[in-house]
C-alpha positions as CSV (number, residue, x, y, z in Angstrom):
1,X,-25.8,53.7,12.1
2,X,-24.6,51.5,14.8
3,X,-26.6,48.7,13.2
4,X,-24.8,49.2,10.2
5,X,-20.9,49.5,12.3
6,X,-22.1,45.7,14.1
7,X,-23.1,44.3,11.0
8,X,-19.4,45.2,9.3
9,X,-17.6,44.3,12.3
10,X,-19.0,40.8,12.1
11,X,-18.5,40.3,8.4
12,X,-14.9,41.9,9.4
13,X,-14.6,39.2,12.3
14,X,-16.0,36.2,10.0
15,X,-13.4,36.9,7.4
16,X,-10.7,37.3,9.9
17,X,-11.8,33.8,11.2
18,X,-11.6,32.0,8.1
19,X,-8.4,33.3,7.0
20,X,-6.5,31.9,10.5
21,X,-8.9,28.9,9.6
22,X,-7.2,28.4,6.3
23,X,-3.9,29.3,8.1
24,X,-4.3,26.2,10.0
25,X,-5.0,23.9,7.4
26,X,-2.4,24.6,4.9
27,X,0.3,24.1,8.3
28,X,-1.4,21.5,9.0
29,X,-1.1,19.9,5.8
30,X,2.3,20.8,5.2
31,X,3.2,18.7,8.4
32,X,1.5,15.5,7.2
33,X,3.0,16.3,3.8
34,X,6.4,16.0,4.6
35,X,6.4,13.5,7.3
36,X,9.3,10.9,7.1
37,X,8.7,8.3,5.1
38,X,8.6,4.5,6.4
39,X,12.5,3.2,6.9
40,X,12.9,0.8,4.0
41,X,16.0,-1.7,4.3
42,X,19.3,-1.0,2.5
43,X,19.7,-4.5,0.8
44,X,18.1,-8.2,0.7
45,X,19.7,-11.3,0.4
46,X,19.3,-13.7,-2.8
47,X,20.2,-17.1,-4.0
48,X,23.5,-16.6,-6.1
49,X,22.9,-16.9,-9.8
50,X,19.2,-15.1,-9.7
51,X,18.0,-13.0,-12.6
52,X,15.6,-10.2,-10.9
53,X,12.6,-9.9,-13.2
54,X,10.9,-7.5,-10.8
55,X,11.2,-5.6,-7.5
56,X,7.8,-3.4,-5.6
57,X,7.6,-2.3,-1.7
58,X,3.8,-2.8,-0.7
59,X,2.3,-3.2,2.6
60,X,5.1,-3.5,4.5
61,X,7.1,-5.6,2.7
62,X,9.5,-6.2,-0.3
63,X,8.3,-8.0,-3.3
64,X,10.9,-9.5,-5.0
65,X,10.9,-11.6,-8.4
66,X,13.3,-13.5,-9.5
67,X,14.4,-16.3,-11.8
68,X,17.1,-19.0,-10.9
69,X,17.8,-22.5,-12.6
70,X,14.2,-21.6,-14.5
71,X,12.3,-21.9,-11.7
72,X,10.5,-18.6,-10.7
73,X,10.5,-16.8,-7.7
74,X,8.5,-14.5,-5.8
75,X,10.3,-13.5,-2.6
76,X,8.7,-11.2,0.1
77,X,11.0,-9.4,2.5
78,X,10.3,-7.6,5.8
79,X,10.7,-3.7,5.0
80,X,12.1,-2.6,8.1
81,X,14.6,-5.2,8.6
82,X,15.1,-6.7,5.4
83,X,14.7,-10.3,6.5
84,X,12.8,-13.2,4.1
85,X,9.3,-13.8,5.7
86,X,8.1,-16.0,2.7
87,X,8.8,-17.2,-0.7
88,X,6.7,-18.8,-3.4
89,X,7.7,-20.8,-6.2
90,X,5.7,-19.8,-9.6
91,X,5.1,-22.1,-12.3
């Protein structure tokens, strides 16, 4: 009989376990979930007259394309800041 009571106390105990186990991991998750996301900048600067064609943030940075005079752009902006680190001409 007391076998038996030892033997249900520990399933009892296991079960117990897990669920504050599972507790943990959903707050857990929850945290990570709705961290902040990364500060993108409000605006960028571009040559008057451009024609955007496209616009992605990746990496780190803004990738912006854009078509002036013919000649095609793509421009890649600091995401922070908002700043031009580089730009290449595509043909």
């Amino acid at each position: 009989m007391l076998g038996k009571a030892r033997r249900s106390f520990g399933i009892s105990i296991g079960i117990l376990l897990l669920g504050f186990m599972a507790i943990g991991f959903a707050l857990v998750y929850r945290v990570m979930r709705d961290a902040p996301p990364p500060p993108v900048a409000e605006a960028v600067t571009l040559p008057a007259g451009a024609v955007i064609i496209g616009a992605s943030v990746n990496e780190g940075a803004i990738n912006v394309t854009y078509t002036i005079d013919g000649v095609t752009t793509l421009s890649l902006f600091n995401q922070e800041t908002g700043e031009l680190t580089r730009s290449v001409t595509i043909r």
